[in-house]
Structures are given as C-alpha cells and as structure tokens.
C-alpha positions as CSV (number, residue, x, y, z in Angstrom):
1,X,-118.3,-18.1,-41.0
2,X,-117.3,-14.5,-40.4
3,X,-114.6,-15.8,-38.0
4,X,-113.0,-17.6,-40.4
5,X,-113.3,-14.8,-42.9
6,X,-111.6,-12.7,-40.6
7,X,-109.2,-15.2,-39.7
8,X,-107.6,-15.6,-43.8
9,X,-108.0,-12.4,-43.8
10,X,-105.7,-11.3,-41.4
11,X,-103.8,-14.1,-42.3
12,X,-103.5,-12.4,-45.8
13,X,-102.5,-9.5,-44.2
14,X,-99.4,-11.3,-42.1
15,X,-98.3,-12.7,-45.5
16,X,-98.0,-9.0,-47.2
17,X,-96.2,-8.0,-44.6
18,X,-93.6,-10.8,-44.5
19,X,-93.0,-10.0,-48.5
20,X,-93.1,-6.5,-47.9
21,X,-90.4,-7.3,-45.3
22,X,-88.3,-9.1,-47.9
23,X,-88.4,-6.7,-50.5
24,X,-87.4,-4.4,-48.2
25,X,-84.3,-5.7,-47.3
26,X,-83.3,-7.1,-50.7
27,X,-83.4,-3.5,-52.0
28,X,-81.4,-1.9,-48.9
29,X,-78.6,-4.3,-50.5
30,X,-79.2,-3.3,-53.9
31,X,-79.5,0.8,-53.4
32,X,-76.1,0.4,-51.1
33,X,-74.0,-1.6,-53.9
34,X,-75.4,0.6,-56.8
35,X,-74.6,3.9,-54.6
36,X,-70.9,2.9,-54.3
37,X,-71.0,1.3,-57.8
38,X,-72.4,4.4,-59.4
39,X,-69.7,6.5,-57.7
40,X,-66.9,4.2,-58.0
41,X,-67.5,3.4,-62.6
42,X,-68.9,6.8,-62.8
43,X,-72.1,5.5,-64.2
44,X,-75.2,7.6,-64.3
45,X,-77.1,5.1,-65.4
46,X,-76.0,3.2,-62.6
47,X,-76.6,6.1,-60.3
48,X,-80.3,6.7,-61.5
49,X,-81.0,2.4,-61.1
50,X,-79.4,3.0,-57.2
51,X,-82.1,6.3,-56.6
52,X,-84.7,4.4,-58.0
53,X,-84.6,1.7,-55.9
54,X,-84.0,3.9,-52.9
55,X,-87.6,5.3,-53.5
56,X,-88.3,1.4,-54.2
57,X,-87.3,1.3,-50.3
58,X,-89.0,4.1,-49.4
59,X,-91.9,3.2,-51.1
60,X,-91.7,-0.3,-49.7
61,X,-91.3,1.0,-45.9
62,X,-94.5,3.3,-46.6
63,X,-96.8,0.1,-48.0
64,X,-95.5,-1.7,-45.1
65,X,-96.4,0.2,-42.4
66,X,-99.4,1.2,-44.3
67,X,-100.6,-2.8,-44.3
68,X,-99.8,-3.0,-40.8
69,X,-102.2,0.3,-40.3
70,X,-104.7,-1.1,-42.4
71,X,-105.0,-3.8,-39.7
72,X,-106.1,-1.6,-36.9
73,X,-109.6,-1.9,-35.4
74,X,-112.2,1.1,-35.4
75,X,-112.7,3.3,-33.1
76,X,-115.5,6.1,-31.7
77,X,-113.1,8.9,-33.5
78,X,-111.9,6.6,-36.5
79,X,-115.0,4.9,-37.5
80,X,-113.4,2.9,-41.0
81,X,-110.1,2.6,-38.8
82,X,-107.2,2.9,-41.3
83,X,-108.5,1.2,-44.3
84,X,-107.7,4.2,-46.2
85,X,-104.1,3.9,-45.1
86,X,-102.9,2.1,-48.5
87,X,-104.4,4.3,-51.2
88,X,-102.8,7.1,-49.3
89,X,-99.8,4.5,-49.6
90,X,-100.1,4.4,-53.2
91,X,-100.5,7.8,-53.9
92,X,-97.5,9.0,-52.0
93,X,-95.5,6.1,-53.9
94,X,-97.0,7.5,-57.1
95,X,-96.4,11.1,-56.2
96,X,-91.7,10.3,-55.3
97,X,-91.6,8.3,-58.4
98,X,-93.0,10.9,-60.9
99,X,-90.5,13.3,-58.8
100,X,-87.4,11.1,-59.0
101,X,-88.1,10.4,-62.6
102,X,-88.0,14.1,-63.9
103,X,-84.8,14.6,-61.3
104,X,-83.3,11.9,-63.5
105,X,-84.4,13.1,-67.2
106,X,-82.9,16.4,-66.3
107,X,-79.4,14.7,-64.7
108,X,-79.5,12.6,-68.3
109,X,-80.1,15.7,-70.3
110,X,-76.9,17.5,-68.5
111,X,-74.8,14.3,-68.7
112,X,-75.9,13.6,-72.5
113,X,-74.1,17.2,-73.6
114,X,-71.0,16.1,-71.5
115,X,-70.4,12.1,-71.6
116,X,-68.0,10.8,-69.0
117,X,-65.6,7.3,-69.8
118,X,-67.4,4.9,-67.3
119,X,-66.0,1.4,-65.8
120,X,-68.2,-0.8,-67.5
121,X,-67.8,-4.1,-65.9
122,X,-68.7,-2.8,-62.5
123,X,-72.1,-1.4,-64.2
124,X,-72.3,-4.9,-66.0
125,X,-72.2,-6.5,-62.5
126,X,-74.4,-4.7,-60.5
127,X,-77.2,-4.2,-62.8
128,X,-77.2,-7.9,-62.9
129,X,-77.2,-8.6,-58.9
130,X,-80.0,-5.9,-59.3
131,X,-82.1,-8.0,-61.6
132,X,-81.9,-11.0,-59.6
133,X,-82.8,-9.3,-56.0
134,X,-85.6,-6.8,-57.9
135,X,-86.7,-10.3,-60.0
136,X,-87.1,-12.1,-56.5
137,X,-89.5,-9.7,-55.1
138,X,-91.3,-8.9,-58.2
139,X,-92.2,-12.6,-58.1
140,X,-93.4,-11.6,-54.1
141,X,-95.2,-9.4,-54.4
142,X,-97.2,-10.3,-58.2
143,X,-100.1,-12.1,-56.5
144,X,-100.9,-9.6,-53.7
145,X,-100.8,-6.6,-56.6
146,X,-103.7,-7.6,-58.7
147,X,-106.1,-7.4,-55.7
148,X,-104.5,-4.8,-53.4
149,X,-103.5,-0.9,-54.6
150,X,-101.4,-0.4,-52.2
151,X,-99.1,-3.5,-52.9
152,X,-99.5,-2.4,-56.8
153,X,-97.9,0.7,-55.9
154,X,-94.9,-1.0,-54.3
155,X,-95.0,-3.9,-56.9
156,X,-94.9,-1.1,-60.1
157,X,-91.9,0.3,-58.4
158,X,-89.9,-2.8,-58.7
159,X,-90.8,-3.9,-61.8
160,X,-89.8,-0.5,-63.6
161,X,-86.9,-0.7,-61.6
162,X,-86.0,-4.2,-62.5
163,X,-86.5,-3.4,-66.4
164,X,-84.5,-0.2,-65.6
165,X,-81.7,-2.3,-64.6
166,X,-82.2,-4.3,-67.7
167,X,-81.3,-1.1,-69.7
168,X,-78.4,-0.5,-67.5
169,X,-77.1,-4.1,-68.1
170,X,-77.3,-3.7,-71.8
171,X,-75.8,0.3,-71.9
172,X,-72.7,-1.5,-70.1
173,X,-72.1,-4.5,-72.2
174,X,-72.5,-1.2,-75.1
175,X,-70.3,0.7,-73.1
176,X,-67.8,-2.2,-72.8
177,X,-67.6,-3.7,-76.3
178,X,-68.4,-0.5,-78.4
179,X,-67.4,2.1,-76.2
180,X,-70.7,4.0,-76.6
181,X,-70.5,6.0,-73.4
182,X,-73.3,8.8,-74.4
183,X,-75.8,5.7,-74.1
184,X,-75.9,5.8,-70.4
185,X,-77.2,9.4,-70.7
186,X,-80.2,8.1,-73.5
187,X,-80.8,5.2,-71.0
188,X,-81.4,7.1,-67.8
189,X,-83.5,9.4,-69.9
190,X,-85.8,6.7,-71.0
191,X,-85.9,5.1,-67.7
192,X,-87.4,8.8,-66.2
193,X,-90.0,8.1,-69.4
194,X,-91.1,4.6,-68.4
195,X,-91.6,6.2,-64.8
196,X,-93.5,9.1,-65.4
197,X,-96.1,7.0,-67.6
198,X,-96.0,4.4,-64.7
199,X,-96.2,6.8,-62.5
200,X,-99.1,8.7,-63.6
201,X,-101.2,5.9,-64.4
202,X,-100.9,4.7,-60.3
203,X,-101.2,8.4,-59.5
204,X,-104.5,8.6,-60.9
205,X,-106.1,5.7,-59.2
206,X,-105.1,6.2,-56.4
207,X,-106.5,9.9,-56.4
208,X,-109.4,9.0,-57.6
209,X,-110.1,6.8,-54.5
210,X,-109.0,8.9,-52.7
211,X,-111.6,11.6,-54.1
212,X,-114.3,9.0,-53.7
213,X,-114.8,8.9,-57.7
214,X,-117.3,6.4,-58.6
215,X,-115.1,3.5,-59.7
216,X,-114.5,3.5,-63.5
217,X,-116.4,-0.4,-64.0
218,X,-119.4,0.4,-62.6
219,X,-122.1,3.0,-64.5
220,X,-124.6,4.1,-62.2
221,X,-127.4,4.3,-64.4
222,X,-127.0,0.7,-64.9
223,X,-127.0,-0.2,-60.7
224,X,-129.7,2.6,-60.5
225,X,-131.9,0.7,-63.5
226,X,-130.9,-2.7,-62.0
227,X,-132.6,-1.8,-58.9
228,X,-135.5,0.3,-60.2
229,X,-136.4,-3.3,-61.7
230,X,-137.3,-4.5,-58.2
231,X,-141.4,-4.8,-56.6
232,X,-142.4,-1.3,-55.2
233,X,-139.7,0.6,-56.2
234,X,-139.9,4.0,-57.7
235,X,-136.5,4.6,-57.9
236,X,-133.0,4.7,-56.4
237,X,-131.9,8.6,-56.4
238,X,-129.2,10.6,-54.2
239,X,-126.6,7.8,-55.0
240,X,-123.3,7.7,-54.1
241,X,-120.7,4.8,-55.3
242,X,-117.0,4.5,-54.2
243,X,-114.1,2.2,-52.7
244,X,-113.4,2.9,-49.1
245,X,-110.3,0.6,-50.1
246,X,-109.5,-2.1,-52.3
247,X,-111.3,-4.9,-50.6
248,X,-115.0,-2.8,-49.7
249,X,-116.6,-0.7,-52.5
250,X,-119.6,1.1,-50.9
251,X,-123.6,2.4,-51.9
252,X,-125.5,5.2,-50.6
253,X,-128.4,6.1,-51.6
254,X,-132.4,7.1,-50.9
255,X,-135.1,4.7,-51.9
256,X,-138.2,5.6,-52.9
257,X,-140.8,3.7,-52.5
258,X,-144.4,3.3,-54.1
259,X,-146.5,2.3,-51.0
260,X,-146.1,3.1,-47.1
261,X,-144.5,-0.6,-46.2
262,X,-143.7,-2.2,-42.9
263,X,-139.6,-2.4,-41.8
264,X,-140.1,-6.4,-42.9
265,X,-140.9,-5.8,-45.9
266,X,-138.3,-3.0,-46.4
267,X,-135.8,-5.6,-44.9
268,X,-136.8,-8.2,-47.7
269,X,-136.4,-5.8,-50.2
270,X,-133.2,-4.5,-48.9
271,X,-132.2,-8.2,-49.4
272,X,-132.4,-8.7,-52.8
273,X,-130.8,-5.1,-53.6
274,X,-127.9,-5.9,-51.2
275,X,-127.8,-9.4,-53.6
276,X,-128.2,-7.6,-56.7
277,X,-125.5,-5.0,-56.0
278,X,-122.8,-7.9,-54.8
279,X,-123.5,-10.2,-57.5
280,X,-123.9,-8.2,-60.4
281,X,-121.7,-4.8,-59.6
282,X,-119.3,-6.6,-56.4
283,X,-121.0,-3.5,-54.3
284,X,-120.5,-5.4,-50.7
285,X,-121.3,-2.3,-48.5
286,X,-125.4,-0.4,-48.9
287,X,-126.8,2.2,-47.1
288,X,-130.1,2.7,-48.5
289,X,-132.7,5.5,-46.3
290,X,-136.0,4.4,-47.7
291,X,-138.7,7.2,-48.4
292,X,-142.2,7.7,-49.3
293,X,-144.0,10.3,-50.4
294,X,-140.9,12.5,-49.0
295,X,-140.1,15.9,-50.7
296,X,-136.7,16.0,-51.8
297,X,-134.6,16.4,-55.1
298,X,-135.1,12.6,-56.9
299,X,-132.0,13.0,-59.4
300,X,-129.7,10.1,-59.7
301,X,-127.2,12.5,-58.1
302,X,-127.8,15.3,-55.7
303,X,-125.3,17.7,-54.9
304,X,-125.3,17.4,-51.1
C-alpha cells in the first residue's frame, strides 16, 4: 500500500515537472517576441507584458527545480529532505513579482506625463500570441495549483500575466482605432496594481509556512478539545500545529494523562488521536510525549 502511494506520488511529481517544463519554454518565446516587440512599436505596455513574463520564466525555472528538490530523499544532516524547497519557491516568486510590479507603476507614472506614438498593430499581435502561449499553460498547470503552493506561485504568475496581456490587447486596438496613446501608460499602471494584490496575497502564505504559523483552517482549541474528549485524558498542552509543506501538516504536543498506563495502552490511545486529527483536522503527521503526573507548564501553548 505505501508502495503504491509512493509510486503516484512520484509519479505526480514527474507530471509537474513535464508542465513546468512546457511553461517554461512557451514563455522563453513569448518574453523574446515581446522584448523586440516592445522596442520595435515603442509600447510600454508591451514592454511591462515582456518583463512580466520574464519573472514568469524566472519564476517557472525556480518551481521547477524546486519540484525536482522536493523529490530528494532524507538524509542524517537533512532530516525532512527538501520538502520545504517549494514554499521557499513560492515566496521568492511572490517576493520578484511585488518588485517588478512597483518597477512598472513607476515606468507608467513617468511615461503617463510624456505619451509616446506607438505601432499598434505589432502590440495588437503580440499580446495576442501572448494570450494563446500564457492560456496554454494556465490550462497546465490549474490542476496541480489547487493542491501544491509552489505550483500556485508559478500558476498566479501566468494568469496575471495572461490577463495583463488582455489589457494590452485592448490598449492597442484603443491605440489603433482612437489613437489613445496615454492608455498604454494607465494600462501598465493597473497591471503593477493587479500584481501587488496578487502578489501579496501569495507572499503571505507562503511566509506564514514558512514561519510555521498554525494554518489559518484549523483552531487549536477545537483539536485540543477534540482530543481532551478521549478515555484518560487530561489534556493536550505544549501544542504546536504547522505544514512542513503542502502535502504533510504536522502535531506536536504533550499528553497528559490521568492514570500511570502501559505503552499498549498509550499506543491504542495514540490511535484514535492520530484518527481523530486526520479525519477531522487532515493533521497526517503527531508527535505526542505522553506524561503523568509530570511538572511542567500545561497551557495550550508554551513558549519553548
């Protein structure tokens, strides 16, 4: 049974990869026809789409080799391996695309008091080839990202960019028909908007886990009360809840107990609170050190 866990799982893993792989290449070609499009129209809108999806490379490259990582086996001097690899991933992905997006809102702000004629057709054209390629790996990656933060990170970072070159496709069929050349400025400004809130959002998660927060869906007075509930315990104290990554979320705690038991009956106890945990809070990892009688701080959280 746990072979064949392992097996779909790393199996899961080589599919990632492969559409990781993909998206990478499909936004090499877009960042090096919006580069030369961008300089060739003189489209800042255009210009801004191209940077973004060169962090959409970058940030691609970085959740790639941070799946592949992921994979690698424990060791004496890395006990959890590199399961921490892709929130690390995610927050670096976070971090450039906050960055890029107030490098862009001050570009716009410059450009906005100074509006430039721009080749419109060439924008037209390349925003569209760039919401075909960012549209195909959107579609991808959109499983993977509801399960894994790391492929969320990469995921967010094509779908803004994808709706960002939706806003460049309409500011040049404005551009072209109307002549409305200050809108590539308001665009790119918006765009930097959309990112920072995008951004942000991932950035937080991601630190969080990193931090070891205790994940916002579960409310440890709730798992502590839940297990309270059990035969001949006193109470679950010292507790400490978190996600080692996105697949294992971890308990620690002390147990204490209301009479001197034998190790079988601890272990039979230890059963049902490793059921409760998984079926009720999706806690798949305990570490419980049982106690009786012991003198030590019995608060729901103990500052170690």
């Amino acid at each position: 049974m746990g072979q064949h866990h392992t097996h779909n799982h790393n199996h899961a893993h080589d599919l990632r990869g492969k559409k990781l792989l993909i998206s990478i290449l499909l936004n090499i070609g877009i960042t090096v026809a919006q580069i030369i499009g961008g300089f060739v129209s003189g489209s800042l809108s255009l210009l801004s789409d191209a940077l973004h999806n060169f962090t959409d490379v970058i940030s691609l490259i970085v959740s790639y080799f941070a799946a592949k990582l992921s994979k690698k086996k424990a060791s004496n001097n890395k006990t959890f391996g590199y399961k921490r690899a892709e929130i690390l991933a995610a927050f670096i992905n976070a971090s450039t695309l906050i960055v890029i997006a107030i490098l862009l809102i001050i570009e716009a702000v410059k450009r906005f008091q100074n509006p430039e004629t721009i080749e419109s057709n060439l924008v037209i054209w390349l925003s569209l080839l760039a919401i075909i390629f960012n549209g195909l790996s959107v579609l991808l990656l959109r499983k993977d990202s509801q399960t894994n933060i790391n492929i969320k990170s990469a995921y967010l970072h094509l779908l803004t960019d994808m709706l960002a070159s939706v806003a460049v496709l309409i500011g040049g069929l404005l551009m072209k028909y109307y002549q409305i050349f200050w809108i590539d400025s308001v665009l790119t400004f918006l765009i930097g908007l959309y990112l920072i809130w995008v951004g942000y959002a991932l950035l937080k998660t991601s630190t969080k886990m990193l931090m070891l927060f205790t994940p916002s869906h579960i409310n440890v007075e709730d798992v502590v009360k839940r297990v309270n509930s059990i035969n001949h315990i006193k109470k679950l104290h010292h507790v400490h809840i978190w996600n080692l990554n996105d697949d294992e979320l971890h308990l620690e705690a002390h147990l204490d107990l209301d009479k001197d038991i034998t190790i079988t009956q601890f272990d039979a106890i230890l059963q049902q609170i490793e059921q409760l945990l998984h079926d009720e809070f999706d806690i798949n990892h305990v570490n419980i050190q049982p106690e009786y009688k012991k003198e030590d701080p019995k608060d729901i959280i103990v500052q170690d």
